[in-house]
C-alpha angles and dihedrals in degrees: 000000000000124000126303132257107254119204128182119246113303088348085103116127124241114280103051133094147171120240082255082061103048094046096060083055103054093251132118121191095247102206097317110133128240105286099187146350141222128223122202109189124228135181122249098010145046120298122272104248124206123186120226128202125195107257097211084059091056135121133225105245115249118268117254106247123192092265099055091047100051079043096068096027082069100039088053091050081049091058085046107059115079113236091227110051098017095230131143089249094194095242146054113284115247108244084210097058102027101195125060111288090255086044092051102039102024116195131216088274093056135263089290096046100246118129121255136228103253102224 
């Protein structure tokens, strides 16, 4: 394969499209490989570079089955439970921190805000 077409920045012709792209449009690349890029120039560093894929070339994104769904369903209340005291923490644990906020930065009332017994 030779090199790619480069365009600048939304001069890209139509056709072509970025996995963002596709997406919104209920399409996925399926296999294809990247046909084209996109720089965007900045100042004082690299380029941004975007793919594109051909979007007659595209594929419809798979259909969610009930396995799939339970599947990541799972895998999002997993992100969820803090390692340390083992509680839904409402949110998605920060990979930065690994463990709850109170459980992370505990407080003079204790990590689940209670307040403790002074010995």
């Amino acid at each position: 394969m030779g090199a790619l077409p480069v365009f600048r920045w939304r001069l890209a012709p139509d056709g072509y499209a970025t996995r963002r792209q596709l997406r919104a449009q209920g399409l996925r690349p399926g296999g294809q490989d990247v046909a084209a890029q996109l720089e965007r120039p900045r100042r004082r560093r690299g380029p941004l570079v975007a793919y594109l894929y051909r979007v007659d070339r595209a594929k419809p994104v798979r259909p969610m089955t009930p396995a799939r769904r339970a599947a990541l369903a799972k895998a999002n209340a997993a992100r969820r439970l803090c390692p340390a005291c083992r509680r839904d923490a409402g949110y998605v644990i920060p990979a930065a921190l690994g463990t709850c906020v109170p459980c992370a930065y505990p407080g003079p009332n204790g990590s689940d805000g209670s307040i403790r017994e002074q010995c």
